[in-house]
Structure formats: C-alpha cells, structure tokens
FIVOFI-847760 format. One record per residue (C-alpha): residue number from 1; x, y, z. Coordinates in steps of 0.05 Angstrom, whole numbers. Layout:
BEGIN
(node NUM,(X,Y,Z));
...
END
This chain:
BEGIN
(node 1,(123,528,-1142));
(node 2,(132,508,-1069));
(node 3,(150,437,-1052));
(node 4,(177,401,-987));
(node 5,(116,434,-947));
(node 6,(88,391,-894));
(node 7,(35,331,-907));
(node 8,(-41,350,-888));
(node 9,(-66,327,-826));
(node 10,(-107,269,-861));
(node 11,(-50,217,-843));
(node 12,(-83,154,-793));
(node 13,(-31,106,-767));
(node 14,(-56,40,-752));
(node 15,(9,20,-704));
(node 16,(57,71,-678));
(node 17,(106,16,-666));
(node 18,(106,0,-746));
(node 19,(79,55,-773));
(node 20,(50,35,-830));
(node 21,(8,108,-849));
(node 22,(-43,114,-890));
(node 23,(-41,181,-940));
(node 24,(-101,176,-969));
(node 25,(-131,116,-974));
(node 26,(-203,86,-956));
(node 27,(-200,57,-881));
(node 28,(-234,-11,-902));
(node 29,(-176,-16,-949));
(node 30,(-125,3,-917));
(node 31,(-145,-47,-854));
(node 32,(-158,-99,-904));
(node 33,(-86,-84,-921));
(node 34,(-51,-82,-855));
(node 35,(-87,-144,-832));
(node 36,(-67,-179,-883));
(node 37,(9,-152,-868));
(node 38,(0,-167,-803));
(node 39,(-17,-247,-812));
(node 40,(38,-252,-862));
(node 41,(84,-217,-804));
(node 42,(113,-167,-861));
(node 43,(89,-110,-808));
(node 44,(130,-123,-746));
(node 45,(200,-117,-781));
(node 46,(192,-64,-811));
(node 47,(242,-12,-788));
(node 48,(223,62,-829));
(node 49,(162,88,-835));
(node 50,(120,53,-900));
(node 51,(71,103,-927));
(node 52,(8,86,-972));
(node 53,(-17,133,-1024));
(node 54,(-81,128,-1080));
(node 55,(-66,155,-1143));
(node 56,(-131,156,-1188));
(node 57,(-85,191,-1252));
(node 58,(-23,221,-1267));
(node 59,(-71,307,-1259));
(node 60,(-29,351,-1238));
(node 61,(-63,362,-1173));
(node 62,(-36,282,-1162));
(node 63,(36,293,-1182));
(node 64,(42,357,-1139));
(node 65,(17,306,-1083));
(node 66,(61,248,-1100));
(node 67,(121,301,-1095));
(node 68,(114,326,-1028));
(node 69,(103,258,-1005));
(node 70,(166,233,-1024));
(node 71,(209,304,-1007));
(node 72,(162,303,-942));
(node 73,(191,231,-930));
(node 74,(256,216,-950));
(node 75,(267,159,-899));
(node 76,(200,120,-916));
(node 77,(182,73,-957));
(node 78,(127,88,-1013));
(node 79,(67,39,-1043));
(node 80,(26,69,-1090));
(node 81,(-42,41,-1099));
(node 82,(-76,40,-1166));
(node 83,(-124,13,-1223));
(node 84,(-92,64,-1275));
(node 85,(-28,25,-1318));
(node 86,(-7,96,-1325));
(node 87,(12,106,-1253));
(node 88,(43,37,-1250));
(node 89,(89,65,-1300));
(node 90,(101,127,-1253));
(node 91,(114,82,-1193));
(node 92,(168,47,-1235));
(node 93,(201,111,-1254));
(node 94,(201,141,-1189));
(node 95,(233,64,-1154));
(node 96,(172,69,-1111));
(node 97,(179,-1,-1056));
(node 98,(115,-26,-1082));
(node 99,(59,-17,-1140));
(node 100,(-13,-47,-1111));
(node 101,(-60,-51,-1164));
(node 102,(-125,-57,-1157));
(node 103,(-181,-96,-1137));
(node 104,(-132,-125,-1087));
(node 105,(-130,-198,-1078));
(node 106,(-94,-256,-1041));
(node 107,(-44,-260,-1082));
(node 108,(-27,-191,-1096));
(node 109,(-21,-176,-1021));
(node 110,(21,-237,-1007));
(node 111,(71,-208,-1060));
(node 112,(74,-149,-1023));
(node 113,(83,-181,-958));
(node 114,(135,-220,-992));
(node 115,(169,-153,-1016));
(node 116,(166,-115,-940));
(node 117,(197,-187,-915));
(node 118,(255,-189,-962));
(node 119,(270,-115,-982));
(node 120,(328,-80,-937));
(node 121,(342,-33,-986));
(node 122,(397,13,-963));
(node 123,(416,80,-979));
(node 124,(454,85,-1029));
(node 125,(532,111,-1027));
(node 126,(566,154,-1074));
(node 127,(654,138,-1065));
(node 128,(682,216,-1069));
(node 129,(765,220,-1071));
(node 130,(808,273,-1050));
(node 131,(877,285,-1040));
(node 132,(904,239,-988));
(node 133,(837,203,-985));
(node 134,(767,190,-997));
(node 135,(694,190,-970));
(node 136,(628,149,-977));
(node 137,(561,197,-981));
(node 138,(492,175,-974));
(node 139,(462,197,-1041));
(node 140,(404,229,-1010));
(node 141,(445,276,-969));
(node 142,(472,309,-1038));
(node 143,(430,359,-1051));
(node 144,(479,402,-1113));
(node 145,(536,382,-1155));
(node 146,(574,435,-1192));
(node 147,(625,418,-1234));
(node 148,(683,445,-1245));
(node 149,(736,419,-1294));
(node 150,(768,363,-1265));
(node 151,(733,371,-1199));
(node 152,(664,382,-1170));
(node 153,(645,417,-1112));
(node 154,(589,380,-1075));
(node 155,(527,411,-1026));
(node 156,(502,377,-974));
(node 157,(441,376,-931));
(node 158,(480,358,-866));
(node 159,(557,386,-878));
(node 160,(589,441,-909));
(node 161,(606,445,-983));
(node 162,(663,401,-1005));
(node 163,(705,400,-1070));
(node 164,(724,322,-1094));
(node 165,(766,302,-1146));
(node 166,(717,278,-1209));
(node 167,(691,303,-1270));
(node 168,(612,306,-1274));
(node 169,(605,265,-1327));
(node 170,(635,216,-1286));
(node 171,(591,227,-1237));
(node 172,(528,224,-1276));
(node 173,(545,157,-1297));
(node 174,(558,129,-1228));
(node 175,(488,158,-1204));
(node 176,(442,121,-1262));
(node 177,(402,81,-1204));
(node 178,(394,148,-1167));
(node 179,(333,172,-1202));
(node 180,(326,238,-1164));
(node 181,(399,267,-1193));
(node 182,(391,288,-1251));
(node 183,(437,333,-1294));
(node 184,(404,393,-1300));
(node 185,(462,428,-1348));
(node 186,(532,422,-1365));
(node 187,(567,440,-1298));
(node 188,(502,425,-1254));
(node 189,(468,355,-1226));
(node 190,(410,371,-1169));
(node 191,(375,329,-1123));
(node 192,(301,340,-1140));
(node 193,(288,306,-1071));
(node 194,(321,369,-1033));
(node 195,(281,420,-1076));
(node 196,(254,472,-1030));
(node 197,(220,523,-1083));
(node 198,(223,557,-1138));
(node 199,(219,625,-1149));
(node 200,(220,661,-1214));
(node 201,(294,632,-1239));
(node 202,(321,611,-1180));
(node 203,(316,545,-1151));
(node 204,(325,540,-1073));
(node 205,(350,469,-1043));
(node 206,(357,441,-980));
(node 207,(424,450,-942));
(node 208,(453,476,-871));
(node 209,(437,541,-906));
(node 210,(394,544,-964));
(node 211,(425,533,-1022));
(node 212,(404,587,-1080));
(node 213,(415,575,-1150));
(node 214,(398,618,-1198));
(node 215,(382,590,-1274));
(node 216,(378,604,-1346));
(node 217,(304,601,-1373));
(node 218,(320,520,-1399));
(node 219,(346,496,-1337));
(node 220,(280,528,-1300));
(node 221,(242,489,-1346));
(node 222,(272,424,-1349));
(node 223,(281,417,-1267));
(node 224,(198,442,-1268));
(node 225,(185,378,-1309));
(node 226,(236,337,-1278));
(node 227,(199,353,-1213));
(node 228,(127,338,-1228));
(node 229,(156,272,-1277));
(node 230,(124,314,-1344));
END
C-alpha cells in the first residue's frame, strides 16, 4: 500500500499567482468556479495553494485518491465537490476547508467565497515541556509518538527525535482537533499524514530518515483503515 506518491499530471492552474488547481474537475466548472471567486475577490488573498477535487463516492479507487491528495499537499487547502451526502460526511471527518455540493449555485459559491475571505486557519501547535523548558510544534511536523511511561519520545519530519515530558494519554487528549493523530496502540500515536508505505507489517513514515515501524497484525489493520477512513 504506497501512499505520498506524486499527483498525476492532470492538475490545470487557472492563476499561478493564486493557485487555485484544479484535480479533477470539469473546466466549465471549475472556471465557473474561479470566476465567481474572482468577482467576490476570495482569489487574490489567498496565500497556500487551494486545491479542488470531484468525489463521485466514497470506492476505494476515490479514497486512495483523496489520500494522496492530502499527504501530496500538506500546505493546501482542500474543497471537495460533490452530489453524494456520503462524501459530505467524509469531507467533515477529514476537516476538509470547504464541502461544494452540487448543482452549484449563487448562493453556495458566495458561501464559499465567504469561507476563503474569512478562514486563516493556522497550523496547529502542540506545547511539549522538558526539563528547564519547553517547545511549541506544528502538529503536522509530528510524524510518531512513542510513549514511554511518564515521557514520550517524539519523531519529526524536519528535526531529530526528541523525548518530552508527558504521558500519551495526555497527549491524545490534547490532539482531539488533530484528526490525522490517531492512537494506533497503547505506547504509539502516528500521523497518517506522514505515512510513506506499508509493507507487509511495517509501516514507513516520513522523517529526516525514514522512520520504520514495525507492527503487530491489529495495529496493521487499524492504521490500513484509519488511512483510507474505512
């Protein structure tokens, strides 16, 4: 099960200044979309990338595509565009920006004008102590948390490996809104955002070096549906 591979070539970019990209959606739409952003002014102040992607159904051809999108592009900003509830309800779990359902209309675009206007969602910032100390880390930087005792020794995708003074049940409450950590087992919480691959029983995740873990036949299974949202 490979993940965080790059996105197909089918990308179009109607304004490399705002770069508002369009995954997989019809042109007319997606122009009917932009130049509707575009008169509301919800285009020109946007600073990260805002990405657009169809989902007919919840396959699993669709969830293997929603999940490279988002580990493909952890700095953007996701609306996913849809006439199935079901993927509304995805889109909720997942704290995608925006859900567009269709057939679009005045109204529904203005919302989502509204929402690229007034959204400056930043990253969010876990507070780690040590002795003598203590250190804010971007959420999506974590990529494992191993707990041990009354500590827990943190891996990051840009710095070494760090130990911090918390238990990781403590943790786990303090990262509720984070819905990519999850707690995989009793000592373990992953970032299913920094999953490389999987092979066989062990789980490979983004890091200055890769960062191998190797799992009991449970834990396999319940980061494989954690993953794909099963």
């Amino acid at each position: 099960m490979q993940f965080h591979l790059p996105l197909n070539s089918h990308f179009s970019t109607l304004s490399k200044k705002t770069r508002m990209i369009n995954y997989n959606l019809n042109e007319r739409d997606f122009e009917k979309i932009y130049s509707k952003l575009r008169e509301l002014k919800a285009v020109d102040n946007e600073k990260k990338n805002v990405i657009f992607l169809q989902l007919n159904d919840l396959s699993y051809a669709n969830r293997m595509t929603l999940r490279k999108t988002i580990n493909g592009n952890l700095s953007s900003r996701l609306i996913i565009i849809s006439s199935n509830s079901l993927v509304s309800i995805l889109a909720w779990r997942i704290n995608a920006l925006f859900f567009l359902d269709r057939p679009f209309s005045e109204g529904k675009l203005r919302v989502l004008g509204n929402k690229l206007n007034s959204s400056n969602r930043l990253v969010k910032k876990l507070k780690l102590t040590f002795k003598g100390g203590f250190k804010l880390v971007a959420t999506n930087h974590i990529s494992v948390i191993n707990g041990k005792g009354c500590y827990c020794k943190f891996f990051f995708t840009n710095d070494k490996p760090s130990l911090y003074t918390a238990r990781i049940s403590d943790i786990e409450k303090r990262i509720w809104e984070v819905p990519e950590l999850i707690r995989l087992n009793r000592s373990l919480i992953v970032n299913t955002n920094n999953l490389l691959r999987i092979e066989g029983n062990s789980a490979f995740f983004a890091g200055q070096n890769p960062i191998k873990l190797v799992l009991g036949e449970r834990s396999i299974s319940k980061l494989k549906k954690e993953v794909l949202w099963l």
